[in-house]
N, C-alpha and C positions, 0 to 999 in steps of 0.2 A: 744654257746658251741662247735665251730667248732675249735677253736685253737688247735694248736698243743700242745701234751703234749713232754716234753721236760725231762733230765734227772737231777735230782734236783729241779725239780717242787713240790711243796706242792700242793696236790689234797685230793678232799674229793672223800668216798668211800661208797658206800652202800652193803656191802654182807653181805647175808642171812644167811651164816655161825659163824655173829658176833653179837651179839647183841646190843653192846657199841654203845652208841652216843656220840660224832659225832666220824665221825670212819675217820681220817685223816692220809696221810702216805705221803712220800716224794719219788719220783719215782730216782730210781737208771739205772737203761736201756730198751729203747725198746725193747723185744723181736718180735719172728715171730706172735706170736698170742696174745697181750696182755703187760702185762708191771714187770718188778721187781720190786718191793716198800720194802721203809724199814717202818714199821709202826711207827707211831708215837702216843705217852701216854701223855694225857690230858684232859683239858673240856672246855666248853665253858666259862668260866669266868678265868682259869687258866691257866699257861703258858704252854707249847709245849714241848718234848722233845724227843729223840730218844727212842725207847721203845727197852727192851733189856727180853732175856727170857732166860730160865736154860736151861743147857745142860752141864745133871750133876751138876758140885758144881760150874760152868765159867755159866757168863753171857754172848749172844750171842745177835747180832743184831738180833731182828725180821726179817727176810725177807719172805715175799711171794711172789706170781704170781698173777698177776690178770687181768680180762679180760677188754677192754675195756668199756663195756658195764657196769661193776661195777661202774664207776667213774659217778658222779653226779655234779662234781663242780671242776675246773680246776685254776692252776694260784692262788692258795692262798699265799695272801700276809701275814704275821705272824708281828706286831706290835715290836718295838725295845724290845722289853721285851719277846717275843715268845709267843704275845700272840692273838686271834681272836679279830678282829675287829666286832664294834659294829654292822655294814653293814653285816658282812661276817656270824655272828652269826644268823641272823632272815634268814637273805636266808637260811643255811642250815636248819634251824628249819622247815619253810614252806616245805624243798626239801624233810626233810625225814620226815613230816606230810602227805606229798602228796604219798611217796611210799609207806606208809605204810596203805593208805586208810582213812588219815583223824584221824586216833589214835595219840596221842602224849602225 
């Protein structure tokens, strides 16, 4: 987990403020404390895509801030089809079984 996260990387996310599993975003630029990501709307068996939110009656890129310490899994590779690989699916399953104390 020591790689560098880069800008257009697909990273997996764990904050407390979201519920959704698996909670995947695509990093847009390093910041001083943390990183911009544009979040990304999916599931583990289904394909990937930009996730977009209201603002007002226009849809808007999701973007937030988030810290380094939120990220759990770096470097996600997304399938020609935008979609988790079968590898990439069970890791996160155990990663957010494990933060969450063994619930899932």
């Amino acid at each position: 987990m020591s790689e560098t996260v880069e800008a257009m990387d697909v990273i997996a996310l764990c904050c407390p403020k979201y519920k959704d599993r698996p909670q995947i975003a695509r990093v847009t630029q390093k910041t001083a404390n943390g990183y911009t990501i544009h979040w990304m709307a999916g599931s583990y068996s289904g394909p990937w895509a930009e996730a977009k939110k209201r603002d007002g009656r226009k849809l808007v890129p999701w973007v937030d801030t988030i810290k380094e310490s939120d990220i759990i899994y770096k470097k996600i590779a997304l399938t020609s089809n935008h979609k988790l690989s079968n590898k990439v699916v069970q890791t996160l399953r155990s990663l957010y079984a494990a933060r969450e104390g063994g619930a899932s």
